[in-house]
N, C-alpha and C positions, 0 to 999 in steps of 0.2 A: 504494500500500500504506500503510495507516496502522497506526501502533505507538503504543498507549496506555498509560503507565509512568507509574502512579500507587502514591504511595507506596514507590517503589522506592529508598530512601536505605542506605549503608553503615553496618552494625549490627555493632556487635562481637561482641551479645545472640545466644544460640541459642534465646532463646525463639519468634523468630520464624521462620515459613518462607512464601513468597511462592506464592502460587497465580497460576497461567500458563495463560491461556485462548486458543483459537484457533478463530476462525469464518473461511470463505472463501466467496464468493460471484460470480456471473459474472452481468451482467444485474439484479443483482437477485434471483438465483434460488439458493437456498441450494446450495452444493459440499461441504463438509467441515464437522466441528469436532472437536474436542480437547483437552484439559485435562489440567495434569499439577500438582502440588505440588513444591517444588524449594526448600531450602534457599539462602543468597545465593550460594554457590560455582557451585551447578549452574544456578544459571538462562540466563546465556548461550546454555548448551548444549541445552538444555530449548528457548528459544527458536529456536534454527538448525532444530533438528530439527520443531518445530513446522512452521514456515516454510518447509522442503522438504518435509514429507509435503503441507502445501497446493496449493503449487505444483506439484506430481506427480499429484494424483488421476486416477483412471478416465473420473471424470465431465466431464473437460475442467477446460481450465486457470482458476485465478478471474482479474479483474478488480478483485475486493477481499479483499484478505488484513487480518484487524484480529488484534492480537496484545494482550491486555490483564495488562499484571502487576501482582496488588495484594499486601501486606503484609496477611498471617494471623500472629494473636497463637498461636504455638504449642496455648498451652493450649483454645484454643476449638476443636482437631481433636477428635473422638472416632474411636476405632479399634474397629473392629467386625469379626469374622471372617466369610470368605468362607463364601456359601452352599455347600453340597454337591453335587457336581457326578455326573451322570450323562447316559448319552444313549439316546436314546429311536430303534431304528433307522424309520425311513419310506423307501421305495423309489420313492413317487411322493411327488404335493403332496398329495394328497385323502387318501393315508393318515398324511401328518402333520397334516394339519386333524382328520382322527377323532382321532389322538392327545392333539392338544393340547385338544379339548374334551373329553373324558374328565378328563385332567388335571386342568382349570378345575371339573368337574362337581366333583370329586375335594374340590377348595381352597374349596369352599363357592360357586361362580357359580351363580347359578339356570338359565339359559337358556344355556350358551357358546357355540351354534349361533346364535343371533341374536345374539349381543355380536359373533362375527367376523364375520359380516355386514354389522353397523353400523361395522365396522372398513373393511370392504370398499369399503361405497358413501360414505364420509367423503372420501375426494383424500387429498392429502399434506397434510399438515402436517410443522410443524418440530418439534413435541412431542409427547407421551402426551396420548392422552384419558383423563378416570379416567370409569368409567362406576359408578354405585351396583350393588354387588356381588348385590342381590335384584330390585330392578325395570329394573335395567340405562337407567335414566334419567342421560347425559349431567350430568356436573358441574362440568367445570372452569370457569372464570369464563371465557375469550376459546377460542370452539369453534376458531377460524381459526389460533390460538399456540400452545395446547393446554399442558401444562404440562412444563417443559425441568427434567431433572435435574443439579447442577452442583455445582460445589465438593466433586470426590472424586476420590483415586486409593487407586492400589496400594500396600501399603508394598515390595515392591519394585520401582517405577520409581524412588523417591529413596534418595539425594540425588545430585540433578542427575544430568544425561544420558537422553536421550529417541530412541527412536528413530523414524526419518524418516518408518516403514512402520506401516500400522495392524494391530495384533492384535485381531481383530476376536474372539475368544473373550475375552482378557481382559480389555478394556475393555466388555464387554458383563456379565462377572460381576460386576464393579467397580459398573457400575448395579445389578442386580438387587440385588446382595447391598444397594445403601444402599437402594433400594426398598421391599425386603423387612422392611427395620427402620424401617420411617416407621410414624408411631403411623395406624393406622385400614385401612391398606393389605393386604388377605389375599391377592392375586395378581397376575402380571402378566403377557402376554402380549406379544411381541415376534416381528417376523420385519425382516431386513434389506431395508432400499431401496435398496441396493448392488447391483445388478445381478448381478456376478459371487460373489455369497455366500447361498445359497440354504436355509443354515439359520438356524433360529430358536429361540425356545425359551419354555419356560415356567415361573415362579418363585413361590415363596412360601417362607414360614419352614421351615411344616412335610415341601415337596415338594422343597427344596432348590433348585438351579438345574439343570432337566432340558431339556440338548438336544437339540432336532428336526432328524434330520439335514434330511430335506428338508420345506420347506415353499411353496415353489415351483418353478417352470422355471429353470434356468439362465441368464441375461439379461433376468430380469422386474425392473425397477425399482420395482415398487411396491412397498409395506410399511407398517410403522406399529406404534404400542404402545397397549396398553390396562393403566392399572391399574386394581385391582378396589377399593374401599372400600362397607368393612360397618362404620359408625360413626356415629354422631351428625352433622348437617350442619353444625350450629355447629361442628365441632371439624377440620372441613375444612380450612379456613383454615390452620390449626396443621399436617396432613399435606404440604400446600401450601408452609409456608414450610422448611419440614423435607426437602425432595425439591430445594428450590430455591436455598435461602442456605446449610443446615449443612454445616461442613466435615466430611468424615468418609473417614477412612482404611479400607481393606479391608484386610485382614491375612491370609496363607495364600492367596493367588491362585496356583495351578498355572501353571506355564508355556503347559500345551495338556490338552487335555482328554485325559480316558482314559491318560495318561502311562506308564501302567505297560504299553499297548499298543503295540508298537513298528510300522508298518508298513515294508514294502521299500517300494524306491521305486516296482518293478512294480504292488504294491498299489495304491498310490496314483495311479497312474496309470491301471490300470484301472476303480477307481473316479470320474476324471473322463473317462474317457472315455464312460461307461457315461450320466453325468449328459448327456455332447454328445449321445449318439444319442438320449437319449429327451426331450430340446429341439428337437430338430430340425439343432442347429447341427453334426454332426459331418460334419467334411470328409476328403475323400480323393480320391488323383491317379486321373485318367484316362489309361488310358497310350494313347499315339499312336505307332501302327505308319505313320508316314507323317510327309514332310516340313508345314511348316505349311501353308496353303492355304484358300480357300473348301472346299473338300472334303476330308476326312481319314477315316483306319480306326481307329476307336479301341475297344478291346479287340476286337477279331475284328469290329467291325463298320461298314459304311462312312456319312458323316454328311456334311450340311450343316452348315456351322461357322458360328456364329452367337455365336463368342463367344473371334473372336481380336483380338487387339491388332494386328495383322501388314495395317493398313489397305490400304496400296498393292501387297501382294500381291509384296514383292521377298526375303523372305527364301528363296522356291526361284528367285528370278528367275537364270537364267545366267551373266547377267554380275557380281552381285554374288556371286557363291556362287565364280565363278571369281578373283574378286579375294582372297577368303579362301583358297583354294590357293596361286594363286600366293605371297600373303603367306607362308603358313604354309612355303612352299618352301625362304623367302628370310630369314625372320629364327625362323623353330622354332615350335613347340606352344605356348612360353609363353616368358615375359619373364626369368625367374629372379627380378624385385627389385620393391622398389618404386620409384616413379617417381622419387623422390629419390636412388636410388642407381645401381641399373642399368636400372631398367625403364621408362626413356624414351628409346623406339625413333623412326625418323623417319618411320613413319606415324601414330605420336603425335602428331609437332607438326603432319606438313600435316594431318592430318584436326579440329586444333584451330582452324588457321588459316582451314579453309575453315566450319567450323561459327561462328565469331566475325563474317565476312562474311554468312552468312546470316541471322545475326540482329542484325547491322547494329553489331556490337560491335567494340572493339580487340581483343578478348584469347577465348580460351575453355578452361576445363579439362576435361580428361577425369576422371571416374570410373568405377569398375568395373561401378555400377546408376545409375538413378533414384534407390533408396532415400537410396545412399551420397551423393550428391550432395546430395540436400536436407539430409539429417542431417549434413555437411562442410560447407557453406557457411553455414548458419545459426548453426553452433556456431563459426563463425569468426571471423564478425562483428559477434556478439552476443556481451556477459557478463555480471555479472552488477547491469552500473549501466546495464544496457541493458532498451527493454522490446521485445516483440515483437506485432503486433496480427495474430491468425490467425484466416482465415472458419472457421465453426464447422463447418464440411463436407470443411476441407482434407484431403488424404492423411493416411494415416497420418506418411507418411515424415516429413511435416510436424512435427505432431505431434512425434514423436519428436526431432527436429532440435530443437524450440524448449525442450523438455527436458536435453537434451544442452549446451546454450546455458549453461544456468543465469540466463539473463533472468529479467524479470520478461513476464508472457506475457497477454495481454488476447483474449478471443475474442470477436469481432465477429456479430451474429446472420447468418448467410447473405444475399452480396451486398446488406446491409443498410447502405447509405449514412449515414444517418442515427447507427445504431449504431456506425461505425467513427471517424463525426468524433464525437460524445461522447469516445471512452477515448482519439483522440487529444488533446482538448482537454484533458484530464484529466492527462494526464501529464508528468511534468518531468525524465523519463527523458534520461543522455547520451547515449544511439542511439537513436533510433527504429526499427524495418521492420514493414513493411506486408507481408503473404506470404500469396501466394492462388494456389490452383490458379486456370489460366485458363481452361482446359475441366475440369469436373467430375468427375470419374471414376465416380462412383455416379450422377449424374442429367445429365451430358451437358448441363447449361445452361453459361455462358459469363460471367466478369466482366466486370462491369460496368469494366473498364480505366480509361477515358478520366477517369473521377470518382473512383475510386482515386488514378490521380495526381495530379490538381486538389486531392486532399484531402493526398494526402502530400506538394507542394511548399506547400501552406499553412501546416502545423502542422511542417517541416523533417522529415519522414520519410524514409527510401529503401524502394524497393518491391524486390518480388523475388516474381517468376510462375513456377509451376510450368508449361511447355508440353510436358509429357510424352505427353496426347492433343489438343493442338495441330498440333506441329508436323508436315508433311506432310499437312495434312488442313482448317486454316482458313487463309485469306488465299489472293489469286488464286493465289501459285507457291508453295503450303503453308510458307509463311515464320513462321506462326502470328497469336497474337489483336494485336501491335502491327500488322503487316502489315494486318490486317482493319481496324484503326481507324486507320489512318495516325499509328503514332505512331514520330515518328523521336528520333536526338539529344537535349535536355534532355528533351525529353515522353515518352521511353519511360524503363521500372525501367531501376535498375542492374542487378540483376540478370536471367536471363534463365536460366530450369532449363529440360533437356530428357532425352530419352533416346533413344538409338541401338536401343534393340528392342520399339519398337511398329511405327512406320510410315516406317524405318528401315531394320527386316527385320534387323537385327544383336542387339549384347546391349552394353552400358554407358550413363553415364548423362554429362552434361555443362552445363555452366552459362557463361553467355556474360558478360562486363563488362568494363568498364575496364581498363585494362592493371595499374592500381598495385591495383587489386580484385582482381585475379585473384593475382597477386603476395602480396596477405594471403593470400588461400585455399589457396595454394599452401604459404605460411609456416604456417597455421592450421589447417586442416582434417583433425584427427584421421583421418579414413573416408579420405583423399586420403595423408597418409603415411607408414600405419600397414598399408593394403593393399599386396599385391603388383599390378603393373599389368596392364590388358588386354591379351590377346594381339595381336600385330600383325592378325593376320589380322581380328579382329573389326576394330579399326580400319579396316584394307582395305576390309572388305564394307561400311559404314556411308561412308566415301569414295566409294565405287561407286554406292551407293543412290541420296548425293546426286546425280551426275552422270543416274543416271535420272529420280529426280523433276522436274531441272531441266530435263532433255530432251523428258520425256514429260508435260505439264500436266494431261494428260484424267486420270491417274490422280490428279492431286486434286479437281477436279471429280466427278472420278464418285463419289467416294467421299461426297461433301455429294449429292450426286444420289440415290445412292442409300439413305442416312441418311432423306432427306424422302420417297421411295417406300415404305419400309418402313411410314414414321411412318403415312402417310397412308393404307395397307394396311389395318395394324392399325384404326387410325381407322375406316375405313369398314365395318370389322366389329366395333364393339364395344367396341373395348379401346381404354381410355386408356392412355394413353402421354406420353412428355416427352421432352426428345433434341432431336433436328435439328440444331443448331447443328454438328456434328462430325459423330462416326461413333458415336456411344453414343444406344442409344436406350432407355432403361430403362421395364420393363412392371409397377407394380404388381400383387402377387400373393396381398396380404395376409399374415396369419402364415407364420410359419418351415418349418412344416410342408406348407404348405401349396406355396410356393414348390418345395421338394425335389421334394412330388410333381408338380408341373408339367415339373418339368425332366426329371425321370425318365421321365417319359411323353411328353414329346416328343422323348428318348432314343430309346424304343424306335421309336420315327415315322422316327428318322432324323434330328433335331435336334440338335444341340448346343449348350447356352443357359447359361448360367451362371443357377443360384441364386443371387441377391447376400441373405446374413446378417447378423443384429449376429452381430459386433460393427464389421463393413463399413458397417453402416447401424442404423438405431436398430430397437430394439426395436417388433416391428408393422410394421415398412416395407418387408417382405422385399421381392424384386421379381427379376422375370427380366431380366437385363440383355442385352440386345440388341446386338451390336457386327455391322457391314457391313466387308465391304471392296470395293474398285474393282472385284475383277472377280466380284461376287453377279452374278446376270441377275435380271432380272425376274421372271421364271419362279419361280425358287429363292425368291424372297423373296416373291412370291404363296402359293406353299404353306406355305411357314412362317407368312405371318398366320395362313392360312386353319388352321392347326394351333393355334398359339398361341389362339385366338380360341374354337375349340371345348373348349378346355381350362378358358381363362378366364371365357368370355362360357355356353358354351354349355353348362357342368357336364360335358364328354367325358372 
């Protein structure tokens, strides 16, 4: 992270106030920015808060955070009053595109249907285009930078204090409005490249600042701004340095638009809902009239499951389900505490002790998820003079964990080797960790382990693997991905994440290390002892599983067996596919919509497939996610190609 503090000296003078700029970047690839004005008192503060809305973005975490503070002479701000605000309602994207070229039609554009156009087929940029307001001829001097508006706020963000979170309405009026007052400038056209912000809008002097509720999908990252100029060319220049160097204050910025409309929260909630279903993205449970299984009834009707986590087929297994009884006989329904106080039971410890031996560890804790465990262990032993390097494809849980941390957070391109030693060579961070899912959970491929670590004992990192769809299902006795690479003692992570209810067949989550590691986690891990503990019984049944998996091999076997049958099914009729490595075999499916209906109708077939969505997966990459278990037949997983494939390949 680099902090650029120029000019920043103690002034007794109020003539001055210091302007606070923040760009973040990951790869290279622009993340955030934000600016604020902050008298001496409040800049600190201005700055923290900069520095966490960075560090927190949607878009993933940066690699480079620059903070720049310079000394403004009071008097060089001009204050200018906030454009007038209204909103323009649009129920789709195409009836906010008619809106907004009407608008433009309105504000003097000759053409606004080919100005969005050339908006369209432009990419991203980091700036405005300004297009000539009559022949719509392209003007800004560098097409690829395009021109960045800068040096303005609100008068009420100061003095000092800023907050973490971006308000995406009033820092958008805040441009328009200085926009709107640059000499030669009659319009301006904006929609957010924020994926989860779907309106935009459109400005001028005399059109005030008029919101578009919608102007695209729900999850579309694309966007961009266009200003209009009807001026003299020579005088360009001057509109240019006026949009780019003048300080200038907004004055009368409402807190949210429409203010004197108050909605419930029902309101507002139906109207995002309303935005999911006509994205494609809205989700809802399947309810299952049957225990888990290669075959389940779900809502009245009975299916091929092809899209459970329950790999080795033991959460109805007998004698695991009897060990939950019995548990549940012997120590009750639940624990009363957390694990720190009352709710560490003694199928607690032996089922800690025999998960620590199978993943070759001294020590192992229980938590209540997967989730909780990645977000407890991360945030335990990382803070905030720590950094974290996370594949750009990890869990969410991940994600979340390295937030929670308050690290400093680096995200590595996908098992991209190359990528990961760069940010660790770069950093002079007090902790390092290195943190990757080991099997994938969206695409079923597999870390590259064995060079993760050669990288992390190089640069002094520790690692820490997700084997959540690992364990029970890679390595000869489903021990997971060290087992597959033979990596023991110094050459495996310290840490070692997994969970009790995929291939399991139970429900928590658990992380394997060192005796004095686990000991921090234990000491550290907010989600570890802030919960109340798992009930014995789930303990029991996950103690049980073990003793089956270790009994019965072919159920890891078959389950990589039958991962590469399916794969090669599909294959042979059509459909690409990815996977094999495990038991996830994910089927691209193209857009959002389109996946939904695939699944839908291989519903009605008698399938059960999971729709994978952004915000699971990027935007564009839907994909039917495929998941086997040990006892699919061949059979079942011939007609599911043959279903899938006429869906996909064959337009059914």
């Amino acid at each position: 992270m680099y902090w650029g503090m120029d000019s920043l000296k103690r002034t007794e003078s109020s003539d001055v106030l210091f302007s606070v700029k923040m760009r973040s970047s990951s790869g290279g690839r622009h993340v955030s920015g934000a600016e604020r004005f902050s008298d001496e008192s409040g800049v600190c503060g201005v700055v923290s808060g900069l520095a966490t809305r960075a560090l927190s973005h949607e878009r993933g975490t940066p690699d480079m955070v620059n903070i720049r503070v310079e000394s403004v002479p009071r008097g060089e701000v001009v204050h200018i009053p906030a454009l007038k605000v209204r909103t323009e309602r649009a129920d789709t994207p195409q009836a906010g595109i008619d809106a907004a070229a009407r608008l433009l039609l309105k504000a003097g554009v000759a053409d606004p249907g080919r100005a969005l156009e050339i908006l369209r087929c432009a990419g991203q940029m980091r700036g405005a285009m300004i297009l000539d307001a009559r022949t719509l001829e392209r003007l800004e001097p560098d097409f690829s930078r395009g021109v960045r508006v800068t040096n303005m706020d609100s008068s009420e963000a100061h003095p000092g204090g800023v907050s973490s979170v971006k308000n995406h309405f009033s820092e958008a009026l805040v441009l328009a409005s200085k926009t709107a007052s640059a000499p030669g400038i009659i319009a301006e056209f904006c929609v957010s490249d924020d994926p989860g912000y779907v309106t935009g809008y459109v400005a001028s002097r005399d059109l005030g600042y008029v919101r578009i509720e919608k102007l695209k999908e729900y999850g579309d990252s694309r966007g961009g701004r266009i200003f209009f100029y009807d001026g003299p060319k020579a005088e360009l220049d001057a509109a240019i340095r006026y949009l780019e160097q003048k300080c200038v204050v907004v004055d009368g910025v409402p807190p949210y638009p429409d203010s004197h409309v108050m909605k419930t929260a029902d309101e507002n909630a139906v109207a995002e809902l309303d935005m999911l279903r006509r994205s494609g993205l809205y989700r809802e449970c399947a309810v299952s009239e049957s225990c888990a299984g290669p075959r389940g009834v779900f809502d009245g009707r009975e299916c091929l499951v092809l899209c459970s986590n329950d790999y080795l087929d033991l959460a109805r297994d007998s004698r695991v389900v009897s060990a939950a009884e019995k548990a549940a006989g012997v120590w009750g329904a639940g624990t009363g505490g957390a694990r720190l106080t009352t709710g560490t039971q003694v199928p607690h410890v032996e089922l800690e002790r025999r998960l620590a031996a199978l993943k070759g560890k001294d020590s192992a804790v229980l938590f209540n998820s997967g989730y909780t465990a990645n977000a407890g262990v991360i945030q335990a032993y990382c803070g905030r003079e720590d950094a974290v390097f996370s594949d750009e494809l990890n869990h969410a849980s991940i994600i979340d964990g390295c937030r929670l941390s308050r690290a400093s957070v680096a995200v590595y391109r996908h098992c991209r080797m190359d990528d990961l030693e760069r940010l660790l060579a770069q950093s002079s961070a007090r902790r390092k960790l290195v943190v990757t899912d080991s099997v994938f959970s969206m695409d079923g491929d597999m870390a590259p382990l064995p060079e993760i670590m050669r990288l992390a004992r190089r640069y002094g990192a520790a690692v820490m693997i997700d084997e959540a769809h690992a364990t029970g299902v890679v390595g000869a006795g489903g021990r997971g991905v060290c087992e597959n690479f033979g990596l023991e003692g110094d050459e495996a992570p310290e840490f070692v994440m997994g969970t009790l209810s995929k291939a399991l067949g139970s429900a928590g989550g658990f992380v394997c290390c060192s005796a004095v590691l686990a000991d921090l986690v234990r000491n550290r891990a907010r989600t570890f002892i802030f919960s109340t503990s798992l009930p014995a019984s789930a303990a029991a049944a996950a103690d049980a599983a073990l003793d089956v998996m270790m009994s019965e091999p072919w159920r890891v076997s078959r389950v990589r067996e039958n991962a590469e049958y399916l794969a090669s099914a599909l294959e042979s009729r059509g459909v690409v596919c990815g996977g094999r490595c495990a038991a996830i075999i994910p089927v691209p499916a193209g857009g959002e919509e389109a996946a939904v209906l695939a699944a839908r109708r291989l519903a009605s077939d008698g399938i059960l497939v999971s729709a994978i969505r952004y915000p699971s997966v990027a935007l564009g990459a839907a994909r039917l996610r495929c998941t086997v278990m040990c006892s699919h037949t061949h059979e079942e997983l011939d007609f599911a190609a043959e279903k899938i494939a006429g869906y996909l390949v064959g337009g059914g």
